[in-house]
RODO-2510 file (C-alpha; in nm, 4 decimals, decimal comma):
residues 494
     n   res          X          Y          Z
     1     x    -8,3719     8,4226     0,7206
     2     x    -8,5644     8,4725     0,4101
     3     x    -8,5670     8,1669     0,1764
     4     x    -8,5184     8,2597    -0,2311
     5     x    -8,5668     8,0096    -0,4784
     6     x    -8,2139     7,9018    -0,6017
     7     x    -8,1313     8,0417    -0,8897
     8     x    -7,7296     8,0837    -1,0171
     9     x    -7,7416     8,4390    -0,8536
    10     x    -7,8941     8,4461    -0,5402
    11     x    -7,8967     8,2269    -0,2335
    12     x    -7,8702     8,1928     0,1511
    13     x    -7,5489     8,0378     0,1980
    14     x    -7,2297     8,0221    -0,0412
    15     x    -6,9834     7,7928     0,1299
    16     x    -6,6227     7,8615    -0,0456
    17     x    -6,4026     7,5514    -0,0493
    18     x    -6,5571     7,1586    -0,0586
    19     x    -6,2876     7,0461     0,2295
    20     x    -6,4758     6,8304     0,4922
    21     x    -6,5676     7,1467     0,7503
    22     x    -6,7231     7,3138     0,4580
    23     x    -6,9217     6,9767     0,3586
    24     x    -7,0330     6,9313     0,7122
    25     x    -7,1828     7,3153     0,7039
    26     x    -7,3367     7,2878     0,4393
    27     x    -7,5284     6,8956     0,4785
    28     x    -7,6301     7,0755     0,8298
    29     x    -7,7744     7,4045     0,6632
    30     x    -7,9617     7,2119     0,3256
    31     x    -8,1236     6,9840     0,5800
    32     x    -8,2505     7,3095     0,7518
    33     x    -8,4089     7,3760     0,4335
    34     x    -8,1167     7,6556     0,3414
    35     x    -8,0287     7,7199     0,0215
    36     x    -7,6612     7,6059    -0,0091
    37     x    -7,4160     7,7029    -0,3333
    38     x    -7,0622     7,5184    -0,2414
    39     x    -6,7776     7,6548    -0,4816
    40     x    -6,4776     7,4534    -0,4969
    41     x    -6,1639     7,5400    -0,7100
    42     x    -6,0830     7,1958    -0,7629
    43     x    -6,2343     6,9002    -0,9753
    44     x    -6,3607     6,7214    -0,6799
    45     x    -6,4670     6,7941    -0,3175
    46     x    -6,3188     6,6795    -0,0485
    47     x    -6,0055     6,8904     0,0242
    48     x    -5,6972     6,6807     0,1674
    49     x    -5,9759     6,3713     0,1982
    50     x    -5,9499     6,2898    -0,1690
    51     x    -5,8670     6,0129    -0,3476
    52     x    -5,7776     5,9543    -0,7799
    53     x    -5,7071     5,6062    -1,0009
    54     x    -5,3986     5,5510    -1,2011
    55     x    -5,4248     5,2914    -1,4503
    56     x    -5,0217     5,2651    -1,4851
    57     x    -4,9246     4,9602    -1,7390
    58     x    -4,6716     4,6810    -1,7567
    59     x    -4,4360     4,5704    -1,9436
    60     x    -4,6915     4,3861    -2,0824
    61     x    -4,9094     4,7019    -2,1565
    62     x    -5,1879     4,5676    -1,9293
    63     x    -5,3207     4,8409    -1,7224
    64     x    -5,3095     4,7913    -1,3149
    65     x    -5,5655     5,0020    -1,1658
    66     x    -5,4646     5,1520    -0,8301
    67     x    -5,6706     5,4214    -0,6101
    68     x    -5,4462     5,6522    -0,4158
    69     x    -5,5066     5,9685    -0,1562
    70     x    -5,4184     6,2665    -0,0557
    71     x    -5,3262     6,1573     0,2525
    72     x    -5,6522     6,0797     0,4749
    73     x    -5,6570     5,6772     0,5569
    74     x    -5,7333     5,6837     0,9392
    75     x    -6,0492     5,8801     1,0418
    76     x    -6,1250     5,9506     1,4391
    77     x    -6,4451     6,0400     1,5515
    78     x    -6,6660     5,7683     1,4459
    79     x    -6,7521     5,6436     1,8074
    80     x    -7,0904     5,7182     1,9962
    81     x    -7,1684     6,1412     1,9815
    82     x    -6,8211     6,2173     1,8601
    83     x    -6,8132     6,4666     1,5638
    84     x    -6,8311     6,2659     1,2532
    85     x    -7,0596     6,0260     1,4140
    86     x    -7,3086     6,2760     1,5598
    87     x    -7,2435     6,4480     1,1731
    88     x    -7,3740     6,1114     1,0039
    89     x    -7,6449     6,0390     1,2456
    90     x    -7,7980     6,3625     1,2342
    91     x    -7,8207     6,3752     0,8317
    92     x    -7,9182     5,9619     0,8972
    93     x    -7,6315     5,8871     0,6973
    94     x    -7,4864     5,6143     0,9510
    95     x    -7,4980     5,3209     0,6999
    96     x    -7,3767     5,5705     0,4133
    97     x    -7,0666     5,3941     0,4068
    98     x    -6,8443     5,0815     0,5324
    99     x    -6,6359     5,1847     0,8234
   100     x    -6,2687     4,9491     0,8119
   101     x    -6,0839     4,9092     1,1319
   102     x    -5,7125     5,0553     1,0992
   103     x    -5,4773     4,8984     1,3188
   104     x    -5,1732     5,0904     1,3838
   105     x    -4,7888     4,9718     1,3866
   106     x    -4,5127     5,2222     1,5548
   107     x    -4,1503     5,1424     1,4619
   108     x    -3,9355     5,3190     1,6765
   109     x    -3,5181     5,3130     1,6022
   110     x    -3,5732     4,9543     1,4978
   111     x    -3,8590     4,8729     1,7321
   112     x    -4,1818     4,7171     1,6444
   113     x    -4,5119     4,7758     1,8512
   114     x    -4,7973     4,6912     1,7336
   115     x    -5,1014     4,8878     1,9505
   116     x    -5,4539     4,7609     2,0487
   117     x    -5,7365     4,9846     1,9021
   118     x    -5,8675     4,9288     2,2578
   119     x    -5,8170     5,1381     2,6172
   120     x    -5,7695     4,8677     2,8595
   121     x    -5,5541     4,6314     2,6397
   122     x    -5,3315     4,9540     2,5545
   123     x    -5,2685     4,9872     2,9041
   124     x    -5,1909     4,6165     2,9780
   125     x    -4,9601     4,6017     2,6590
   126     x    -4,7752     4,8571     2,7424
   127     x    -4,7063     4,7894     3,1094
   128     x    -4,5823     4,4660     3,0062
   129     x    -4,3899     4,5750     2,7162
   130     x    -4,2214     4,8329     2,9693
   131     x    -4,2556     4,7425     3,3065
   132     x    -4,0093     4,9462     3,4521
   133     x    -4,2187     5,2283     3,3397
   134     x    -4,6080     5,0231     3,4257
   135     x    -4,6480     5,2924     3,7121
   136     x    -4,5972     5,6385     3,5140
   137     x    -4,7622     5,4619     3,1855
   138     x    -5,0800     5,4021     3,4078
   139     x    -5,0678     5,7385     3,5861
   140     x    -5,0048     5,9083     3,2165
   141     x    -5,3246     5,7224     3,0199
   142     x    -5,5409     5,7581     3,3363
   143     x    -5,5461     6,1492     3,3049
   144     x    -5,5507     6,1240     2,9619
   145     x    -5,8715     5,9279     2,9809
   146     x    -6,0131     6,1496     3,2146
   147     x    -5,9274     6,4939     3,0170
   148     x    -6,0429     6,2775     2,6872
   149     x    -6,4140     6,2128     2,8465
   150     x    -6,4674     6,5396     2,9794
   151     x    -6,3773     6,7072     2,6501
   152     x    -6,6144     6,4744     2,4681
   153     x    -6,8905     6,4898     2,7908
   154     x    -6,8529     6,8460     2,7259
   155     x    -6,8639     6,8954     2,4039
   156     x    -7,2477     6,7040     2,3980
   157     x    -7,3216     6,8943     2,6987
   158     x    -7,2859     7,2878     2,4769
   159     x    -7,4757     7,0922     2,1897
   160     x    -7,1733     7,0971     1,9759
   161     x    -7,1321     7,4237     1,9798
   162     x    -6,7791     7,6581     2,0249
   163     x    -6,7708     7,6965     2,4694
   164     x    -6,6586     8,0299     2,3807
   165     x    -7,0074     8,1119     2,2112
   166     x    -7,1834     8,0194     2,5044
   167     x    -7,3627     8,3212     2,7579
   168     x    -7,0732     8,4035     2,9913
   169     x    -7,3556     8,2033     3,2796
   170     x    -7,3243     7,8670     3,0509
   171     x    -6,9325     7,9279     2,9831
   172     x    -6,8684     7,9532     3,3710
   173     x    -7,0949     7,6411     3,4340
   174     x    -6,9852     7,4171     3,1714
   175     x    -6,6434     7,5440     3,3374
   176     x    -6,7534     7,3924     3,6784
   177     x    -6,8471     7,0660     3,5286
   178     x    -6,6153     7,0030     3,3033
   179     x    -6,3074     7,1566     3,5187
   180     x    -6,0097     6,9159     3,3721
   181     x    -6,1214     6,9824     3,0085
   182     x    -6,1495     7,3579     3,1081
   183     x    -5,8006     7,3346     3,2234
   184     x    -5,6531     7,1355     2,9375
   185     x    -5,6485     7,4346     2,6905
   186     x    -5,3733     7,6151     2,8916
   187     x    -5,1408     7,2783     2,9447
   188     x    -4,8623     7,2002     2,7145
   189     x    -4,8962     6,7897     2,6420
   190     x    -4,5370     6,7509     2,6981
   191     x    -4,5319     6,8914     3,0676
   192     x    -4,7666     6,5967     3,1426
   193     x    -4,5837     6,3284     2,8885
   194     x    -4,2435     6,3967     3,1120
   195     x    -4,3903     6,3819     3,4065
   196     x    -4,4806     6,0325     3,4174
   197     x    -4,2743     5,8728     3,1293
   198     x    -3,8475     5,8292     3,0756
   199     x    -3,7980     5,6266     2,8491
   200     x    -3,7479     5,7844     2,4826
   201     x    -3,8768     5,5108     2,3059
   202     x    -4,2334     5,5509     2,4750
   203     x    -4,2068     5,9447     2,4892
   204     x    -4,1304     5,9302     2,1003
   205     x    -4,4631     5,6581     2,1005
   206     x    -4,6563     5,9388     2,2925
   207     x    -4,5751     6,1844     2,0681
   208     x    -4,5466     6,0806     1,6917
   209     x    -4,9768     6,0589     1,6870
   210     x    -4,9278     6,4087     1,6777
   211     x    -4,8029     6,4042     1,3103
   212     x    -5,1765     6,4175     1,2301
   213     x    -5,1753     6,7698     1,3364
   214     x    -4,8607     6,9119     1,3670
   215     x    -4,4857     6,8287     1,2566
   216     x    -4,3685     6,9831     1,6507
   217     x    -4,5622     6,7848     1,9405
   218     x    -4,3694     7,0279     2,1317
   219     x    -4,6988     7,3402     2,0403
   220     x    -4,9582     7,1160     2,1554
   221     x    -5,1927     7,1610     2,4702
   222     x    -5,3423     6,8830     2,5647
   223     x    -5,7114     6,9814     2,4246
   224     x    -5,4803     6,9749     2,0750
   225     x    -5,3044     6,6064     2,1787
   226     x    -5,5843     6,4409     2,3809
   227     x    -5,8794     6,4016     2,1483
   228     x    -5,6018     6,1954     1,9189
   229     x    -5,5838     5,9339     2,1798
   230     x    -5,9501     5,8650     2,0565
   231     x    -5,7701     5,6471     1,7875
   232     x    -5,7340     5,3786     2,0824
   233     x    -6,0801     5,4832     2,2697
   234     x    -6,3297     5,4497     1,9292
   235     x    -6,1055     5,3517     1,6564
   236     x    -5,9876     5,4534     1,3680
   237     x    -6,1046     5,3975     1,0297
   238     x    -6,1030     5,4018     0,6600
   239     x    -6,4169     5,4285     0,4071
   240     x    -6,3774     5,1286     0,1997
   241     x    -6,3207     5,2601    -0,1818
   242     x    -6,0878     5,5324    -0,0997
   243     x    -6,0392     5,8365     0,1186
   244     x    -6,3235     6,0034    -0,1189
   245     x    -6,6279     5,8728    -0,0557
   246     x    -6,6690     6,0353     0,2734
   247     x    -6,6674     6,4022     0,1054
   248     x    -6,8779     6,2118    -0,1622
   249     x    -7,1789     6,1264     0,0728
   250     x    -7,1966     6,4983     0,2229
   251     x    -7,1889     6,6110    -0,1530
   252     x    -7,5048     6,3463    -0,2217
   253     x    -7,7104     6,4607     0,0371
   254     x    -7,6274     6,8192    -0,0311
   255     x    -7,7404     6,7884    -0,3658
   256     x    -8,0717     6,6046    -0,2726
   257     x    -8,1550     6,8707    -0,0711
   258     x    -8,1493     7,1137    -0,3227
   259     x    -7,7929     7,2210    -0,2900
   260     x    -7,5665     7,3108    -0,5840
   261     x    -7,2146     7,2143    -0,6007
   262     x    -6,9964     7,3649    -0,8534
   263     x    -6,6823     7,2269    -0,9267
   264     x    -6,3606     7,3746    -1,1247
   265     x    -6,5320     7,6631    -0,9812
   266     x    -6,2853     7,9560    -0,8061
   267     x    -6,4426     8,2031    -0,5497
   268     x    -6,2179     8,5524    -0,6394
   269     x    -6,3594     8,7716    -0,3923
   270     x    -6,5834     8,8279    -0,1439
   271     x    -6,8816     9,0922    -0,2241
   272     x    -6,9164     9,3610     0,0621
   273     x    -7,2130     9,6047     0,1055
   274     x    -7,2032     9,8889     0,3653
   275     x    -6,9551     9,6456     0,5656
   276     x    -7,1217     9,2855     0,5568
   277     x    -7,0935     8,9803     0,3523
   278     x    -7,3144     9,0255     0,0022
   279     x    -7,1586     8,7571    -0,1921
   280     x    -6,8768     8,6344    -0,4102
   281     x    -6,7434     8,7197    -0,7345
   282     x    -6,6107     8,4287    -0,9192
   283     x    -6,3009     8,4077    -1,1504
   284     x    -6,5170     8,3879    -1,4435
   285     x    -6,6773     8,7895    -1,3611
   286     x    -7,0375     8,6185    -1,2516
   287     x    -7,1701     8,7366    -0,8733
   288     x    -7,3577     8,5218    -0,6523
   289     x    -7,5339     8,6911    -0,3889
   290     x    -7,6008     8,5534    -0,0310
   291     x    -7,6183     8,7216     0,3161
   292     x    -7,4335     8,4324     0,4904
   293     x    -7,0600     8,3242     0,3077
   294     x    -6,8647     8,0387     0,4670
   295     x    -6,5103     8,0290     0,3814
   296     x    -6,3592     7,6842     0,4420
   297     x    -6,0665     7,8472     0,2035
   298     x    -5,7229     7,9148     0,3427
   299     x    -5,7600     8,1843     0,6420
   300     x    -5,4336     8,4396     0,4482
   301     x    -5,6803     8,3896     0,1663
   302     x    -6,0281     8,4507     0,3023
   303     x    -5,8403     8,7768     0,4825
   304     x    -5,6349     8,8895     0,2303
   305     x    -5,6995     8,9162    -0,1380
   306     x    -6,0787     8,7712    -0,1203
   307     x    -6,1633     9,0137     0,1558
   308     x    -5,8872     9,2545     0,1741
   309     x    -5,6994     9,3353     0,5474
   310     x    -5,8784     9,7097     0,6066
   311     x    -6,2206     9,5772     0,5859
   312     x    -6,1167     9,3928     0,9349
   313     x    -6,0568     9,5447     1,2960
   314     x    -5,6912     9,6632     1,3444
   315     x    -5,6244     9,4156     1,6314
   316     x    -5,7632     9,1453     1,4411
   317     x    -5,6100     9,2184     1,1060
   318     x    -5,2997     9,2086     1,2866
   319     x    -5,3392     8,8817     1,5214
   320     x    -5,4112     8,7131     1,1802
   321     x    -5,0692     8,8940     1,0606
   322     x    -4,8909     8,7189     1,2864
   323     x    -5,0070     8,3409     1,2507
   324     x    -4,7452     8,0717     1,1844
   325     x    -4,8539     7,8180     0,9348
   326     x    -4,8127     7,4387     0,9949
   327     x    -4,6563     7,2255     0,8206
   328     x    -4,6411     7,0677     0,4793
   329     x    -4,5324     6,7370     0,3570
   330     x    -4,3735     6,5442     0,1180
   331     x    -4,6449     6,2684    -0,0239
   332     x    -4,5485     5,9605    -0,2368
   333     x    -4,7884     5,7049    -0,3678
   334     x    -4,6850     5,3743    -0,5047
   335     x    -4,8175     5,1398    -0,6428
   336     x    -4,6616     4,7945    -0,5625
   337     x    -4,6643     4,4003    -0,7317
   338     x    -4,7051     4,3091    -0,3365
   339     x    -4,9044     4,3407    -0,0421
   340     x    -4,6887     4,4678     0,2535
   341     x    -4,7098     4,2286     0,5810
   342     x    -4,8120     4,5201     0,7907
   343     x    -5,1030     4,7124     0,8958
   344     x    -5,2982     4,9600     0,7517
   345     x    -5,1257     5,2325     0,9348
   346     x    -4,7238     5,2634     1,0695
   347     x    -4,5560     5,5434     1,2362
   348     x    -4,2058     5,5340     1,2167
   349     x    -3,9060     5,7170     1,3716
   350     x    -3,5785     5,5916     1,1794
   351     x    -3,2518     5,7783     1,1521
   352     x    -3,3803     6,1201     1,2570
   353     x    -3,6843     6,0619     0,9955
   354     x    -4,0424     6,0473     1,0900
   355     x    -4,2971     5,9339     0,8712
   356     x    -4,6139     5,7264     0,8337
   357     x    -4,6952     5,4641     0,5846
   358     x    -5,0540     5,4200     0,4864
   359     x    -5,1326     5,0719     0,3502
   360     x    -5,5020     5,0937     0,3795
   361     x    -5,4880     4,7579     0,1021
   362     x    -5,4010     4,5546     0,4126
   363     x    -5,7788     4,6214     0,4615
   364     x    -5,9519     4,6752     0,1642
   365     x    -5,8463     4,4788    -0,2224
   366     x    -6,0521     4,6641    -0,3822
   367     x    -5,7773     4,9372    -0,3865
   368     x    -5,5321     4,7239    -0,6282
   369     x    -5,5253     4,4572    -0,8194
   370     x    -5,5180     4,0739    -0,6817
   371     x    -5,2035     4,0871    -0,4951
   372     x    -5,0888     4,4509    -0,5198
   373     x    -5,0913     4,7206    -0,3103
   374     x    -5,2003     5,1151    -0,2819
   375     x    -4,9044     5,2128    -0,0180
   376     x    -4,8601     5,5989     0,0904
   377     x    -4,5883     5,7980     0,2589
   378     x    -4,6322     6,1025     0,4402
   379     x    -4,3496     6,3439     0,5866
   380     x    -4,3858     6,6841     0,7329
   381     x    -4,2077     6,9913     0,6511
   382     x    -4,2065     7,2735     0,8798
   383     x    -4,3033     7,5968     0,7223
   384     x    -3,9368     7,7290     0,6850
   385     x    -3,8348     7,4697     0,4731
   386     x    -4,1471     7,4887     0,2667
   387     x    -4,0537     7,8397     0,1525
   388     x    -3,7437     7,7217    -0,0175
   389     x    -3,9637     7,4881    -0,2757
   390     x    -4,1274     7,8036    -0,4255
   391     x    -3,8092     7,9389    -0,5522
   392     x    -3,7081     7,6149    -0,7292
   393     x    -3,7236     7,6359    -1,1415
   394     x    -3,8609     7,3302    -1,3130
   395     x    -3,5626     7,1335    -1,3354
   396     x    -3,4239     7,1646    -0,9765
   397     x    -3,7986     7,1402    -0,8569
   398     x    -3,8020     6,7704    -1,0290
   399     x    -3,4564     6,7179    -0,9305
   400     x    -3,5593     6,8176    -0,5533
   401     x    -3,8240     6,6268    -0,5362
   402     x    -3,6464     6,3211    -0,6693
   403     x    -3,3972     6,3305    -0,4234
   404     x    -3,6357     6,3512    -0,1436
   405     x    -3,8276     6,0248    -0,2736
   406     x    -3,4696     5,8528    -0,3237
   407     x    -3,4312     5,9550     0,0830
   408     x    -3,7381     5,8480     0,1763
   409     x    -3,7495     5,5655    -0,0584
   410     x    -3,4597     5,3746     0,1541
   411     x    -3,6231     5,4990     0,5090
   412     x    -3,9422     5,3258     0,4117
   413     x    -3,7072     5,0289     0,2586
   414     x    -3,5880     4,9137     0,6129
   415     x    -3,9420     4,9142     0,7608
   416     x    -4,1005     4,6985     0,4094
   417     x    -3,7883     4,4810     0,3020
   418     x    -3,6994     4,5092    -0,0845
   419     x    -3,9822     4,7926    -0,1401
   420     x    -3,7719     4,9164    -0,4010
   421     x    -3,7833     4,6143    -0,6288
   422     x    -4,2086     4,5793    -0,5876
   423     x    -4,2676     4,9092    -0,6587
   424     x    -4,4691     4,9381    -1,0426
   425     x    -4,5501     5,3474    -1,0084
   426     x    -4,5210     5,5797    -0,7950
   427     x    -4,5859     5,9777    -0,7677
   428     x    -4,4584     6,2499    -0,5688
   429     x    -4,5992     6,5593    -0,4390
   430     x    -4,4666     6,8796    -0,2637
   431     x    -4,5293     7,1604    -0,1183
   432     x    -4,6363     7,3192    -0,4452
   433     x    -4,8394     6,9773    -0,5059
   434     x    -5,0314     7,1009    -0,2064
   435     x    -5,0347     7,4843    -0,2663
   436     x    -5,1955     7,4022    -0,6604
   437     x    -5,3881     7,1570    -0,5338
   438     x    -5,5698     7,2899    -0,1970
   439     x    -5,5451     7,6412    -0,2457
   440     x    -5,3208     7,6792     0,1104
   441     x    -5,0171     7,9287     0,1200
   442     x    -4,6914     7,7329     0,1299
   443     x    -4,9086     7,4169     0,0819
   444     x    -4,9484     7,4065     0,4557
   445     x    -5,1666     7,0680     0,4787
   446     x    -5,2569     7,1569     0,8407
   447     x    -5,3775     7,5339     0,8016
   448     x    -5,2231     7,7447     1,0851
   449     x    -4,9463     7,5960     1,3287
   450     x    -5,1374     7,4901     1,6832
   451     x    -4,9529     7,6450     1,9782
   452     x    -5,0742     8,0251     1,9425
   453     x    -5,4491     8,1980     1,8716
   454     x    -5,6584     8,0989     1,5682
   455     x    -5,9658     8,2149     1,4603
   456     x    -6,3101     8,1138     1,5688
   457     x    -6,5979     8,0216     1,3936
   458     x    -6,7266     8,4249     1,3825
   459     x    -6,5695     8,6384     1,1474
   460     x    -6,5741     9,0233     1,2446
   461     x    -6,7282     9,0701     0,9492
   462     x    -7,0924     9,0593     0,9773
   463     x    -7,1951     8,7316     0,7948
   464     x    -6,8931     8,5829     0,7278
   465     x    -6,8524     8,2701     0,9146
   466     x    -6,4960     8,0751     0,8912
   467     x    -6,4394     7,6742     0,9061
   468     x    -6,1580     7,4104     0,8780
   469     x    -5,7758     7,3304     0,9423
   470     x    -5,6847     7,6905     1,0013
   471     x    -5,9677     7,8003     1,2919
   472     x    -5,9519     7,7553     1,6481
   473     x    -6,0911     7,3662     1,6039
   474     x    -5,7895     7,2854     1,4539
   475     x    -5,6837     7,0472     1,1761
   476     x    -5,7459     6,6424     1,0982
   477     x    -6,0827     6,5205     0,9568
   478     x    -6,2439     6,5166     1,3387
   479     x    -6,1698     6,8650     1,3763
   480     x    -6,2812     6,9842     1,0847
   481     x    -6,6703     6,7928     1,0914
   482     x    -6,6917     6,9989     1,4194
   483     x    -6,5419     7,3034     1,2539
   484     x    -6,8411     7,2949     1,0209
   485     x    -7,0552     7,2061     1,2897
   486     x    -6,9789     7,4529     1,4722
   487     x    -7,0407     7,6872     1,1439
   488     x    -7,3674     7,5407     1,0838
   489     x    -7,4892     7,5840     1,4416
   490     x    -7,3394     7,9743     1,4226
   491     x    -7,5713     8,0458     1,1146
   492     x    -7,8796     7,8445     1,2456
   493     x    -7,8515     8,0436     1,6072
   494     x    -7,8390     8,3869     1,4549
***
């Protein structure tokens, strides 16, 4: 590829959308000496992985500083060669940041567990906890384990690089080698959940990790389910300062390596000549010209008004037709006079609710004030009850949303005693929250719903490459470093 000198209307790669896949493309390509222009809509990067300060005051009128996200507090992938790992190491970002340990809480119907971030301890835990279950709870975790290393063996093993890109010599080895990751794609996680586990409260412990892809464990394979078990393999963690300095550091390096990042900056269309990607046009009128675009945008948008459906193969065109989206979710922030006695994550399943509280301050003060909190809520919506919010006027959309928080309010209240009494601010957002604020239709947080084809890394349309929530990689902050690895590696190859 011919390198230009950047200049605001020509150069290699445009990357459309600063969510984490499109980040991770572009640190890869400016370290390859590309020139990279990222355009992002918003006023910072970092897509769902963001984080803002409210400076709300008391009755006193001094102001309490609190730093709240969008929903990102508990990042996979950091242990040896998995994505965001091999990500830092190979831009020799590994000290970049400090990584906190987030220890995870599951309150089940009234039950507490609190789970080891460790494998063997898991296991021992658990068979005590249930022992008339010990047999089918070590059977269960010990193919987990097995599918879990083989996808991550494997992964190294193609270079980090989409299977399905391999020769058809490499795909049928790698197939050989790696047989029970090969196998995992086609395998619904619940078939193997119910085959070795009875009791609901564990199956409903098996299955509410999956809220940090889908709202319906019931879609997943296990190549979707597995890789989340990684949370008690590696670890999760949190970046201390807030969700944003993650998308921060990629945005740092970018820019040191000659990259331009322009924020508050909307890609309109995609610029076409005789059939391949020229460029964008950008809601102001100005063109930017490149022969590679990445669009880490939402997929309806990249293939419909920014591209437009007959510039794509008919059986494509309509396989994209026909995607579901995944969910979207209800997100409150408070800020509160207290620090919760809990960890920095919970699941909980509580009269037919199922949410997760984020209370990353358990871990890091610098979040609050002395003896305050940053605490988040998170509850899916599938995507038929996130149409309904668009047809709301203003009043019944603040009325709707206030009921939900009242709802959710008083769940959360019987998990953190008296929450309503500590609480000093607090926000909501919705669906539309999400739609304004990430540019997804319906405000689906995930992209597409997992259980049915997605889009690879290759677009049919010659040099434009796709990456994040809504491709075959999937959604979470994992996923989408490898989406944009896998971007990265799809430009470099050709």
């Amino acid at each position: 590829m011919s390198r230009r000198p950047s200049d605001d209307q020509h150069v290699d790669v445009i990357v459309v959308g600063a969510g984490m896949a499109g980040l991770s493309a572009a640190a890869l390509l400016a370290q390859q000496g590309y020139r990279i222009l990222v355009v992002e809509h918003h006023d910072r990067p970092g897509g769902c992985m963001t984080s803002w300060v409210r400076k709300p005051r008391d009755r006193g009128r001094i102001a309490r500083r609190f730093v709240f996200d969008a929903g990102v507090q508990d990042i996979s992938g950091l242990s040896a060669q998995a994505p965001v790992q091999h990500l830092l190491a190979q831009l020799d970002e590994e000290n970049g940041l400090q990584w906190l340990p987030v220890q995870h809480r599951y309150v089940i119907n009234g039950t507490s567990i609190d789970l080891p971030r460790h494998w063997t301890a898991l296991e021992q835990l658990l068979c005590s906890r249930f022992a008339d279950e010990a047999q089918g709870i070590s059977a269960f975790l010990r193919e987990i384990r097995l599918i879990y290393d083989e996808l991550y063996a494997g992964m190294r093993a193609a270079d980090y690089r989409p299977v399905a890109q391999l020769t058809p010599l490499a795909q049928a080895d790698w197939s050989r080698q790696f047989r029970y990751a090969a196998q995992a794609a086609g395998q619904p996680y619940v078939e193997l959940l119910r085959r070795h586990i009875r009791n609901p409260t564990l199956i409903s412990l098996f299955s509410i990790l999956s809220e940090y892809v889908t709202n319906d464990p019931a879609c997943l394979s296990l190549t979707d389910m597995v890789p989340l078990f990684g949370y008690y393999i590696g670890g999760g963690f949190y970046p201390a300062g807030g969700a944003q300095k993650l998308p921060d550091l990629l945005c740092g390096f970018i820019r040191r390596h000659h990259g331009e990042i322009r924020l508050k900056c909307r890609a309109e269309r995609f610029i076409l000549r005789d059939g391949a990607i020229a460029g964008i046009e950008l809601a102001s009128g100005q063109s930017v010209h490149a022969p590679v675009v990445i669009s880490n945008a939402d997929i309806a948008a990249s293939h419909g008004a920014m591209l437009g459906p007959y510039q794509l193969p008919p059986r494509y065109r309509q396989r994209l037709k026909q995607l579901k989206r995944g969910p979207t979710a209800i997100l409150i922030n408070f800020g509160l006079d207290r620090i919760p006695d809990m960890p920095a994550r919970v699941f909980v399943e509580q009269d037919g609710l199922i949410f997760g509280l984020g209370n990353p301050s358990a871990i890091d003060p610098s979040l609050a004030p002395p003896g305050h909190a940053a605490l988040s809520l998170l509850h899916l919506l599938p995507e038929d009850e996130a149409s309904s919010w668009f047809e709301l006027g203003d009043r019944e959309y603040e009325s709707a949303k206030a009921a939900c928080a009242e709802t959710l309010i008083a769940a959360a209240g019987k998990v953190i005693p008296d929450l309503d009494r500590h609480i000093v601010h607090h926000e909501v957002a919705a669906p539309p929250t999400f739609r304004h604020y990430i540019q997804a239709e319906n405000g689906s947080i995930y992209g597409a719903a997992r259980g049915q084809w997605c889009p690879g890394v290759k677009s049919p349309v010659p040099g434009l490459f796709l990456a994040g929530a809504g491709t075959a990689t999937g959604p979470g902050v994992e996923a989408a470093v490898l989406s944009g690895i896998h971007a990265a590696h799809a430009i470099m190859d050709r």
